[in-house]
C-alpha positions, 0 to 999 in steps of 0.5 A: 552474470547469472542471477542466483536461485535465492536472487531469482526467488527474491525478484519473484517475491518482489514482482507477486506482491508489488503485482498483488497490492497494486491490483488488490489496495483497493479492498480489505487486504491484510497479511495473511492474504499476501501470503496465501497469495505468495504461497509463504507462510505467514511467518516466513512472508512477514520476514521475508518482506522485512528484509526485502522492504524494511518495514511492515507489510501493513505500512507498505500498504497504507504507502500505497494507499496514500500515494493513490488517494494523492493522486486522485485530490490532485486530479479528482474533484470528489469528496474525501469519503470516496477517495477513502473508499477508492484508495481502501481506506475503511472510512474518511476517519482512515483516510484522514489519520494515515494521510496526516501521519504519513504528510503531515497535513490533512487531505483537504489541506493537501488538496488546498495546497496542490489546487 
């Protein structure tokens, strides 16, 4: 059948933002960006993207984030400060914290392990 006006709106919310973050992860993006970009208003971006992905627009991007600096101490062999900068992280320190959190083990060990 035919999708629905509120369903095309969600599969146009879906595609701009997984688009935008997987072109912008890189630099210093936040919500507000997001939502400028998608035309909502932040308010109704935050929820929107609630329900659609159940957690927070931040926490999508660090899961993006990770999942890239992941790739690149697999297959690249630089120092943990650029695959910061390379993933949009601030700093090693970023890095460092939300790759533990979200792994449960530091880069370098996961690098270590992978190697």
């Amino acid at each position: 059948g035919q999708l629905s006006e509120q369903e095309l709106r969600v599969l146009r919310f879906i595609d701009d933002i997984t688009g935008y973050v997987n072109s912008n992860y890189m630099n210093s993006i936040c919500v507000e960006d997001a939502a400028r970009f998608t035309g909502y208003s932040r308010s109704h971006f935050c929820r929107l993207f609630g329900e659609i992905y159940h957690t927070g627009f931040h926490e999508y991007l660090n899961s993006v984030r990770i999942r890239n600096a992941e790739y690149m101490l697999c297959a690249l062999d630089v120092p943990l400060s650029e695959v910061a900068e390379l993933s949009g992280f601030s700093d090693t320190k970023s890095l460092c914290r939300a790759f533990r959190l979200a792994k449960g083990v530091s880069p370098g060990r996961f690098r270590q392990d992978v190697r």
